[in-house]
N, C-alpha and C positions, 0 to 999 in steps of 0.2 A: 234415460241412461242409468244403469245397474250402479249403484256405489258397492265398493269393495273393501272388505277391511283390510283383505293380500291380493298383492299383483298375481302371487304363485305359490303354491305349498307341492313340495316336494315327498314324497314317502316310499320307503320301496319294501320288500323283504315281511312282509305281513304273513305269507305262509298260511292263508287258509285252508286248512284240510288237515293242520296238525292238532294236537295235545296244547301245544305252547303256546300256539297264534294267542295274542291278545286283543282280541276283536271287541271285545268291550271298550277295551281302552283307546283302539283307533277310530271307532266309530264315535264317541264322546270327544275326540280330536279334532275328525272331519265333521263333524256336528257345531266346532266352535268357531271354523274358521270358514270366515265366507270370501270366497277366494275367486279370482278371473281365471285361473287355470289352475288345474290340479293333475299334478305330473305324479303318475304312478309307475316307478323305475324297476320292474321287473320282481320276480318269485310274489304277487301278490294273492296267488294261488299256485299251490304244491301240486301240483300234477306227479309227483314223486311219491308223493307220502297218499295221496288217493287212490293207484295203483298199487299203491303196497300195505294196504289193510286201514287206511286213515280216513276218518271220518267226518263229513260234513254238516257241520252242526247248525241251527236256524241262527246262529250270531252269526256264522257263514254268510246264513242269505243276506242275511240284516245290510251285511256290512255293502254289499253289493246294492242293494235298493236303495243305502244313504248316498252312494256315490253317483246313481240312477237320479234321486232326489236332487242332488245336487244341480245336478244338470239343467232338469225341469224347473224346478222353485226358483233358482239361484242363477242360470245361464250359466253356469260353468261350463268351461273348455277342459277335455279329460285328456290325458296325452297317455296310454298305455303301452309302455315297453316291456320286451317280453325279454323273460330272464333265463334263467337255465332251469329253474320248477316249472316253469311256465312253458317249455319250449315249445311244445304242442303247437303254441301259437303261428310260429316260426314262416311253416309250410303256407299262410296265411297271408303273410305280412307283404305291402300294407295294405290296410281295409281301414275307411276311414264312415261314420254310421252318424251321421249329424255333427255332432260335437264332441265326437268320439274320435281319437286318432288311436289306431295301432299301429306302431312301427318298431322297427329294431334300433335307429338311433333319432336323437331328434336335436335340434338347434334354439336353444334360449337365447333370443336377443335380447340384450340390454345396452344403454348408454353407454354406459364403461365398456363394452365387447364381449362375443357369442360366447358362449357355454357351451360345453359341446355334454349334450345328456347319453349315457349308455348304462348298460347294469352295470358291466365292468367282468363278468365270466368269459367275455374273450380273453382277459388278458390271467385267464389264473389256469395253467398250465394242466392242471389234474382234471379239470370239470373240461377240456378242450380235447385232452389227448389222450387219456384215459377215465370214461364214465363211469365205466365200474367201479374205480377208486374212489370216482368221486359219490356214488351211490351211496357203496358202505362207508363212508366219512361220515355220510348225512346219516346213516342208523346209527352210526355211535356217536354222533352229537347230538340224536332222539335220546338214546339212553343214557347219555352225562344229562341231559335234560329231566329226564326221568328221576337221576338220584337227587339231582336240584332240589325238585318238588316236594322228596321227602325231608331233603333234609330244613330245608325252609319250613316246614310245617312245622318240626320240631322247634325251629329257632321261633317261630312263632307263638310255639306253644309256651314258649320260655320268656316270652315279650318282648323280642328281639325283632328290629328292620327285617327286611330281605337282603340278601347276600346272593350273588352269581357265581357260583361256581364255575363255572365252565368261561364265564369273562375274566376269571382270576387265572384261569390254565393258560388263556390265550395270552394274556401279562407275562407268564412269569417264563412260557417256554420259549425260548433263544430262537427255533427256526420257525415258528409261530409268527414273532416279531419282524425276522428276517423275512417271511412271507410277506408281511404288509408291506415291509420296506420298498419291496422289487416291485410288488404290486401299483402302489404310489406311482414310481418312476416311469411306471410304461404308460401309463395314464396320461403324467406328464408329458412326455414323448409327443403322444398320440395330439397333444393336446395344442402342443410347437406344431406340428407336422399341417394340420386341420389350421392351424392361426387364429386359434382360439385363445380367448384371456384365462379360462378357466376350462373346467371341466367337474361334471354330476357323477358321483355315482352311489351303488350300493354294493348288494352280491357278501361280503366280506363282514357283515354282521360288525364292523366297528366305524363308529360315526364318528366325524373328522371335519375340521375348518381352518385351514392351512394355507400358509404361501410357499411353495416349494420353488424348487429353481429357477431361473426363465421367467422368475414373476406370474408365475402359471396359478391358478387360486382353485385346490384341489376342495371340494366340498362330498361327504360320504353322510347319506341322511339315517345310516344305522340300520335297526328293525324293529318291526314290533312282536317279536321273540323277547328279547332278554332289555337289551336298551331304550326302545320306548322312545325313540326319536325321528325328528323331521325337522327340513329345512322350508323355514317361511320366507319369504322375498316382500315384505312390507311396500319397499319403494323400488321398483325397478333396479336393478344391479347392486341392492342393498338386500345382501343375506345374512340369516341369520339360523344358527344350529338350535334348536328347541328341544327337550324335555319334556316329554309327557304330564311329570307330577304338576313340574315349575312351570310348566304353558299353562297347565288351566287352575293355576292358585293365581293367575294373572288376573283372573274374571274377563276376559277381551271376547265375553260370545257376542257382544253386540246383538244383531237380530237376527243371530243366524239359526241359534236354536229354536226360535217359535215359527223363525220358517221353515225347518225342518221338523215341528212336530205332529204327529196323528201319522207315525207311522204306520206301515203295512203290514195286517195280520202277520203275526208270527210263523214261518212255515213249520209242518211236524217234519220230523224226522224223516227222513228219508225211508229208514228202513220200515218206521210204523206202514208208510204209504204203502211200501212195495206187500206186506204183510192183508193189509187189510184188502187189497185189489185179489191177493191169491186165495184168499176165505170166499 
């Protein structure tokens, strides 16, 4: 029998195929944590931004053969929900591949009561009823993304932290706020309706560990875009919201990183391959 350092780690909103994806820094995450299940909640590939000029970089592949490793080395259980970047998958769903689940919602049982896991874009109004909105939303959160980066350079050049621009607009604008607000509440809803204790999600780029009304226990595991988070379950019905920097100044790899190491060759670029096949 496998010992485990987590029951369950949560992640969602990873965005591989962007600029932004932080795939270095998910993959050194899921490298620390040796877990019995590992719930990936939807957009963990941009099928958005790969149709629309966006490129897949070999941290791309990387991140996909840790989670592949995982499997293998480690026996982890993968629970893959598919998001609104991801939708592709949709047409699909469910397809389950050894230890692999695809599905559109799924159920965490715990002692305390089920968890009801979803991305949460059924409940955001613009990505449901109008895509095209939701489309151009996503290019002009590429391009606040874009000015991010320069302007962080600068502040960096200057010996200054990082700063999020675009998490400071989503602060300070009133219907912004009120978006998460309603957002919350239907979750909540959803979550009465089902007789669940809690409810997972992501979608909405702000990570969250809340009691909300109804004693409903709302949990949002972020992204690995701008916040750099996930939600660990150490003990069975015992969650906890993690930080990127603060998770691994913890030292808690245990042995999870020499059993994931001797990774698999680096793949080239995509575009080298397609280039050298047409010479």
């Amino acid at each position: 029998m496998k010992n485990y350092d987590y029951h369950s780690v949560i992640i969602s909103d990873v965005h591989l195929g962007t600029r932004d994806c932080k795939a270095e820094e998910v993959i050194e995450f899921l490298k620390a944590t040796r877990c019995k299940k590992l719930i990936l909640n939807g957009d963990i590939v941009d099928g958005w931004a790969l149709r629309g000029g966006g490129k897949w970089l070999p941290l791309h592949t990387k991140f996909v053969r840790t989670v592949l490793k995982k499997m293998e080395k480690q026996g982890t259980e993968v629970i893959y929900l598919r998001g609104n970047h991801d939708d592709i998958l949709e047409r699909f769903l469910p397809i389950c591949f050894g230890g692999l689940q695809i599905v559109d919602e799924y159920v965490h049982e715990t002692p305390n009561g089920d968890y009801l896991v979803v991305h949460g874009d059924g409940f955001d109004s613009v990505t449901t009823n109008s895509k095209w909105v939701a489309v151009a939303g996503a290019k002009g959160y590429e391009l606040l993304l874009g000015v991010n980066r320069l302007y962080n350079r600068w502040r960096a050049i200057r010996g200054k932290e990082y700063y999020s621009l675009s998490k400071r607009v989503k602060e300070k604008v009133k219907s912004a706020v009120s978006f998460v607000d309603r957002y919350e509440d239907q979750l909540k809803e959803l979550a009465v309706v089902r007789g669940c204790k809690g409810i997972i999600c992501g979608h909405i780029h702000t990570p969250a560990d809340k009691s909300l009304d109804n004693g409903v226990h709302y949990l949002n595991s972020g992204d690995w875009v701008e916040s750099l988070t996930a939600i660990v379950e150490k003990v069975p019905g015992e969650f906890e919201l993690v930080e990127h920097r603060d998770f691994m100044s913890r030292g808690e790899t245990g042995e999870s990183l020499k059993e994931l190491e001797g990774d698999f060759v680096e793949a080239e670029p995509l575009e080298r391959k397609v280039s050298t096949v047409a010479a």
